[in-house]
N, C-alpha and C positions, 0 to 999 in steps of 0.2 A: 311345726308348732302344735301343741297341743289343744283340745279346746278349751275356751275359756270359759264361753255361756253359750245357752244354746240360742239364745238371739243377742246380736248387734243394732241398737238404734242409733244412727247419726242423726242428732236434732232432737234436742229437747225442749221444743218449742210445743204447745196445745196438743198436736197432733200425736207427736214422739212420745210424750210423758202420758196420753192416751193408751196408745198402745201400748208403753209398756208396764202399764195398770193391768189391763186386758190380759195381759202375758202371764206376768208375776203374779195375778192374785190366781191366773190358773198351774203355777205351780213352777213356772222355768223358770232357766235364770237369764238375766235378761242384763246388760252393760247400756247403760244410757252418755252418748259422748255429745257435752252441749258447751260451745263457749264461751257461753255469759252467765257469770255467775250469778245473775240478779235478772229478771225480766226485765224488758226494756220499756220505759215510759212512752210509751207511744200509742195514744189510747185505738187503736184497732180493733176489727172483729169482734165487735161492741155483742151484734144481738144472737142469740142462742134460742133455736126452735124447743117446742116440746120432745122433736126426739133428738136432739141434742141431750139436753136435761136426762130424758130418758137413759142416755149413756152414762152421765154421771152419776147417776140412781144404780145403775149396774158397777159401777166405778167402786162405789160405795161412798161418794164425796156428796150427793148431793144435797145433804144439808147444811155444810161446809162453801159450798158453791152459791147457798140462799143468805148467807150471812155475811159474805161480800160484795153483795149487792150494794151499790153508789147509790142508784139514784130512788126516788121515792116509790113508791107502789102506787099512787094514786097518779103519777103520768103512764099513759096506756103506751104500750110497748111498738103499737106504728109508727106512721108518720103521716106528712103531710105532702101534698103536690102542689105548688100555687104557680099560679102565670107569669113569667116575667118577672117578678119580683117575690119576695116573701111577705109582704105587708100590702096584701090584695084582697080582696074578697074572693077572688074566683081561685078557690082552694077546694080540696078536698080530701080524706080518710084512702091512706095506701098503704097496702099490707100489712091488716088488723088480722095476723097469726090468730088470735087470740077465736077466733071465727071457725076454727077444726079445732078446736079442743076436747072436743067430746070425744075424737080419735086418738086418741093418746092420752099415756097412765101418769105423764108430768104435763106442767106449765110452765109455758115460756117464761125466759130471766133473760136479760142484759146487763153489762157492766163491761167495760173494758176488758180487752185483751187482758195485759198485765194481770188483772187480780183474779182471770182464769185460771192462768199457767199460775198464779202464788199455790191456787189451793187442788193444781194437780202436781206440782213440788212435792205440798205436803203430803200428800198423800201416797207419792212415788214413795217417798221417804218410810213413809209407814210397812211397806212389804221387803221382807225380807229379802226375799229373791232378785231383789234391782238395785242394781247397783249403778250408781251416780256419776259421773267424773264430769266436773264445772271446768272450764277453762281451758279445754281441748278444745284443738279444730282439727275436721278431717285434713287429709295429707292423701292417701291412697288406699287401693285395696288389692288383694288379688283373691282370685275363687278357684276353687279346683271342684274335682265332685266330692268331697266328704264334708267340706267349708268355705266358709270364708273368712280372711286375716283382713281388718279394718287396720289402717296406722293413723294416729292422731299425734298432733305436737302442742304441746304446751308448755309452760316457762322452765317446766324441768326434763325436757327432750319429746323423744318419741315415745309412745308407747302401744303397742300392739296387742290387738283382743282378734281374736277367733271363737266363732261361734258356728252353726249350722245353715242358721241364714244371715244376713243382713240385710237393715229395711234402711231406708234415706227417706229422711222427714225433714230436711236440707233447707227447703224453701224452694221458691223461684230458678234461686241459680245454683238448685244441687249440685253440688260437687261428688255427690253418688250419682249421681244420675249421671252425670259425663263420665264418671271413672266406668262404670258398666256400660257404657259405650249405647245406652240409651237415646234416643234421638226425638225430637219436638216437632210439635207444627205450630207455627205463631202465624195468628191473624194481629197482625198492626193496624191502629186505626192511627196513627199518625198525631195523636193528642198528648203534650206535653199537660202532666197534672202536679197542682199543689196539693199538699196536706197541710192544714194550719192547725196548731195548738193555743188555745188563748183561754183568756178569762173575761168577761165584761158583767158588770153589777144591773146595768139596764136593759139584757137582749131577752130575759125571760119575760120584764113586763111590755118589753116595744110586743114582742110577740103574740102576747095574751090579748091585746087588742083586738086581732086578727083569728085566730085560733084557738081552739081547745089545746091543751096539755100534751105535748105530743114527742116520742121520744129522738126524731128526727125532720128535718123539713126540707122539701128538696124543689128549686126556683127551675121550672121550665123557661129558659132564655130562649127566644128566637133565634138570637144570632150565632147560638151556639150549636143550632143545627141539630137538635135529639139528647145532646150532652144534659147531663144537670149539672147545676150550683149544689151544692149537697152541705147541710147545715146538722150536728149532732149534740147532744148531750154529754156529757162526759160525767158529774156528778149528779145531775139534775138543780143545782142552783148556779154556780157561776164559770163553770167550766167547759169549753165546747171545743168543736172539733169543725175543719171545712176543708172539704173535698172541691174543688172545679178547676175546667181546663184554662190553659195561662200559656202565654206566644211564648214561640219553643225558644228564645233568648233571652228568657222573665230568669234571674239568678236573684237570691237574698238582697243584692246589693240595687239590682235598677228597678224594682219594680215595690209598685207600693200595695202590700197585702192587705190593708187597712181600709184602703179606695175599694180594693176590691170585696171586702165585706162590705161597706156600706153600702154598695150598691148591690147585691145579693138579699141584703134586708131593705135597702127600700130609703134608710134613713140613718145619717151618721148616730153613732152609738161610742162609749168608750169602750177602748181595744187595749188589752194588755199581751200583745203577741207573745208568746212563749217557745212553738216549737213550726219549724219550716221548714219543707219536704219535700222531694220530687219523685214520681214516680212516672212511667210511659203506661196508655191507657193500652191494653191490649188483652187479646187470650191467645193462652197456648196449653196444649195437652199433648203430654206424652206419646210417643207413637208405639209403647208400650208398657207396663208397669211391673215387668218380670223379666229379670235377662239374667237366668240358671238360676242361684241361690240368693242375689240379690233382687229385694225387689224398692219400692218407693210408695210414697204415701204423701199426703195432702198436696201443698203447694208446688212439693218437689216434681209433683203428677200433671198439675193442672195449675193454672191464676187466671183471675178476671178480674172486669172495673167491680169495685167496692157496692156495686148496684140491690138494694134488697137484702144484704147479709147473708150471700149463700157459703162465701168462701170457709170459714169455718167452721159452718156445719158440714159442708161437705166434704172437709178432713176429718172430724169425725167420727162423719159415716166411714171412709176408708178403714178408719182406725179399728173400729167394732167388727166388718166384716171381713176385716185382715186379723183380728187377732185369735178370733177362733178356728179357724182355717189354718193358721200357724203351731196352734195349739194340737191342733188334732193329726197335723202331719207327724210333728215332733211325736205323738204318743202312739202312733201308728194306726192308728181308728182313720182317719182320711187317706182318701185313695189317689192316686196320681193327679187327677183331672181336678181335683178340691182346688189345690194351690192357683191353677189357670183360670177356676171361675173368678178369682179377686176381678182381674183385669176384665175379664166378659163379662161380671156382672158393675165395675163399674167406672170403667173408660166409658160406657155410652150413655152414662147416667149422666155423666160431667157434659159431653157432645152434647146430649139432651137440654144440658140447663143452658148451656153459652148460647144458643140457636132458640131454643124455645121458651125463654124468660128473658134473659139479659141483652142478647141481640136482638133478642125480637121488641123489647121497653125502646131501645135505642131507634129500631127502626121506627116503628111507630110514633114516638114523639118527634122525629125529623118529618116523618109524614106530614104530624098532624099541625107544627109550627106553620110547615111551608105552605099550608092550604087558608087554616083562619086564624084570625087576628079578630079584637073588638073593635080595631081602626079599619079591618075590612068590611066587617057584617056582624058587629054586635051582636045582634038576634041569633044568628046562625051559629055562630063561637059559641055562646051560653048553653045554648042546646048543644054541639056538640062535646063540651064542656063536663056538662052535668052527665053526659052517656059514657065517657071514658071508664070510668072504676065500677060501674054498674055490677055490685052482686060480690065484687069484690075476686074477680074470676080466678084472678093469677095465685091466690092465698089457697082459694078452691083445686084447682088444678095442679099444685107443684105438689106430687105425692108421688118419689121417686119409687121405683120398684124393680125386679127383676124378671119379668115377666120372660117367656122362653129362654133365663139361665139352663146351662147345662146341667147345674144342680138343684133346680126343682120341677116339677112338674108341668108340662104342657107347651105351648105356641106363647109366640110374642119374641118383642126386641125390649132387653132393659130400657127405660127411659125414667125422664124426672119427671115427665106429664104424666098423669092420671088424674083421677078419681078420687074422690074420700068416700067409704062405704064401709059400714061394719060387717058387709058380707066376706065370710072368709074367702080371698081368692090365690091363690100360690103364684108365688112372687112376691107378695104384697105385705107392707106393716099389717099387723093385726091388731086391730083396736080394741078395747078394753071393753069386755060385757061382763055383767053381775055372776058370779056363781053362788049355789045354795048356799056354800058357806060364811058367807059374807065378806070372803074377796072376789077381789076384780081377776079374770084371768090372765091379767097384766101383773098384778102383786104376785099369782101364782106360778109364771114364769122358774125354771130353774135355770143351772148355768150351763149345762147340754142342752141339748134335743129335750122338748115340754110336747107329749100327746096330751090334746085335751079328748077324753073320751066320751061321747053325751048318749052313746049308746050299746054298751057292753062289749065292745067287739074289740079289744085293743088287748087284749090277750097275746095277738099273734104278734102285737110290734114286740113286746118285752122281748119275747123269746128271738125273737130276731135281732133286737140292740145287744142282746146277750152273745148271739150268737158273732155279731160285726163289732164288737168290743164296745158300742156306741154308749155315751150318757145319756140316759132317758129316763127323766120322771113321768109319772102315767097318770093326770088327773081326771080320774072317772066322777059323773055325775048327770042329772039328766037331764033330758031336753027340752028344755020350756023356762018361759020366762023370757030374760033378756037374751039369752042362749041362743033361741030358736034367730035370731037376727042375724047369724053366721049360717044361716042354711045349709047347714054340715055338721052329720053328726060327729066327725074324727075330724081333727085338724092339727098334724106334725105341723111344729114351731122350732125354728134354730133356735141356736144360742145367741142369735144376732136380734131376735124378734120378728123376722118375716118367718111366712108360711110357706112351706118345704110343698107341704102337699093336704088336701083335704077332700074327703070325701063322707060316702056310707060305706066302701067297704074294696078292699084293696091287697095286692100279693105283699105284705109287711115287709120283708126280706127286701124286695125289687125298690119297693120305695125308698126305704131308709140307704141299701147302696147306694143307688142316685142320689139322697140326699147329702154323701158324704166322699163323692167322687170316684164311687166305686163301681155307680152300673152306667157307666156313661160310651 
């Protein structure tokens, strides 16, 4: 069979229709196979970080993305943590994103799933190069080395696309991921969970009682041992969403979801249930994200419990640092080992986050249940109480990076923990400083390789992008000002936004290879 495009996506869910944005506006053509003609109401993967946006800003959607925003702008886009119930005093401010903003060239947005994927739809729709097909489901694939042949079925038979690669954006229970014979590791925590959908006219003002405006609120129960009750927003006036764990023989029909908000809020409220859900509380990640010419991306890769909104930015990020890597295989500017950094730089971002955010909230609050209580030591709970969020660590600390990638520069293991620092370091998101001309060198980004040059010496990378076929804009300027805050005066930037490599002065050639999986 001939080819068809030169990429395959199965799943046209956030991630899928992501990447193949990413794809098509760089120029391939790209087959999107998804089978639901319509997003699905289910309001999910609510919050989107700054470099989320940041993608959409590159997407070219994101002022498309600000105008589907639900809920109001004057509720702050955290949440809340309260004891035991939600209508308590002993509450507090949890993951106020909004606290590293000055490291990033967008601001955070929330709104539902659904009116994400509406306006990366529209936007898929907008490039030529991608093409659509609603109402397929995958069936199988086979790969040889020049391609791969995807078969999808839909109400008018089979139909068969061949491309160069193929990505599964599948979900959870990729059916690409099984068919490439890819294999999982699941951690089970043995927790049967609801998802409820509902409306109620009185939960915004029970709430205001209690708390500030807040785009989420999540009840630390004792008896639930670490787990939260988890309470959301969905419009911002009468629409909400709830997360919590429920006895693994709780079905639509014997159990009463109504009891079990009221007790989550503290106090009966009207309930107009809408939408009931089960999901198993677990993680799992792929024991690979590349098998030949197939490879996978967001959920298909990795899932966790719904804890802090990492799951959809962290397909995403897949998305962003698969698409250019794909891009540059396809045009022959990336070197063999490009394609292998996807998985090295970010299977142990994802390890990084389940372990040292999401399992580690979990541990930690089972901890800290099973020790005080205000029925143990009042005094002592209060204080340690008020210590928990102190500085707000976890917002501070979740700054994924690449650190000793094959494909940049120096020592380290990728991880999600870091640091926020506008010092340039390789690995790392580069944050936005002032240049003379009165952009940000975040607005100045291009859609290759971005040298910023702050001290005449970047000469030698041109002639070396020229000579490795590389895209490379050169933005020369001097150093001082906000500038000098990057302690460097050269600093190669991907097309993804992190920092390839930086320095005062460097073999160009040698760099830019490794930057592009060629001197590896």
């Amino acid at each position: 069979m001939d080819l068809t495009h030169d990429v395959i996506i199965v799943g046209g869910g956030p991630v899928g229709m992501g990447l193949a944005i990413d794809l098509g506006q760089r120029g391939h053509s790209v087959a999107v196979i998804e089978r639901y003609a319509e997003p699905q109401l289910v309001p999910k993967g609510q919050n989107m970080t700054q470099r989320t946006v940041e993608h959409f800003d590159a997407w070219g959607c994101e002022p498309d993305l600000r105008a589907a925003r639900l809920q109001s702008r004057d509720v702050a886009n955290g949440g809340r943590v309260a004891y035991g119930r939600l209508l308590t005093d002993h509450a507090y401010d949890w993951l106020p994103r909004e606290n590293v903003q000055p490291f990033y060239g967008q601001r955070v947005e929330r709104m539902p799933q659904y009116r994400t994927e509406a306006v990366l739809r529209s936007r898929a729709a907008q490039v030529p190069s991608i093409d659509i097909h609603y109402g397929l489901s995958f069936e199988g694939l086979e790969q040889d080395a020049e391609g791969v042949t995807v078969t999808a079925v839909g109400e008018s038979g089979a139909q068969r696309f061949r491309g160069h690669y193929a990505v599964g954006c599948d979900g959870s229970r990729s059916g690409m991921r099984d068919a490439a014979g890819i294999t999982q590791t699941v951690d089970e925590h043995d927790r049967k969970m609801v998802l409820l959908v509902f409306r109620s006219s009185e939960l915004n003002d029970l709430l205001a009682r209690h708390h500030p405006p807040r785009s989420f609120y999540n009840a630390l129960t004792p008896e639930l041992e670490g787990y939260w009750r988890f309470l959301g927003r969905v419009d911002g006036a009468d629409e909400w969403f709830h997360h919590s764990p429920v006895p693994a023989d709780a079905t639509k029909e014997n159990f009463d979801f109504k009891a079990l908000l009221h007790e989550t809020v503290g106090t009966a409220f009207d309930v107009d249930l809408g939408y009931v859900g089960f999901w198993d509380l677990r993680f799992s990640l792929a024991d690979q994200y590349r098998a030949g010419r197939v490879l996978i991306a967001g959920d298909s890769c990795h899932s966790h419990p719904p804890y802090g909104g990492y799951g959809i930015n962290t397909g995403f990020e897949d998305a962003r640092n698969l698409g250019w890597k794909l891009s540059a295989t396809l045009e022959g500017w990336g070197g063999e080992a490009l394609l292998d950094s996807y998985e090295a730089e970010r299977r142990p971002v994802f390890a990084s986050l389940a372990a040292d955010f999401i399992g580690k909230f979990i541990e930690e609050d089972r901890a800290f249940v099973a020790r005080y209580s205000p029925e143990k030591d009042l005094q002592e709970f209060e204080r340690k109480w008020a210590d928990r969020n102190a500085g707000s660590a976890e917002v501070l600390a979740f700054e994924p990076n690449y650190e000793g990638s094959p494909v940049v520069e120096g020592e380290g293991t990728p991880s999600s923990r870091g640091d926020h620092r506008f010092e340039a370091r390789s690995g790392h998101h580069l944050a936005p400083r002032a240049l003379s001309d009165g952009r940000t060198t975040y607005e100045a980004l291009g859609s290759g390789f971005t040298l910023f040059d702050f001290a005449g010496g970047g000469g030698n990378f041109g002639t070396a992008a020229e000579a490795l076929g590389v895209p490379l804009t050169i933005i020369s300027d001097t150093f001082d000002g906000e500038r000098l805050d990057y302690e460097a005066e050269m600093i190669l930037v991907r097309p993804d936004g992190f920092v390839a490599w930086c320095g005062a002065a460097a073999d160009a050639h040698a760099v830019l290879a490794q930057a592009v999986g060629k001197g590896c």
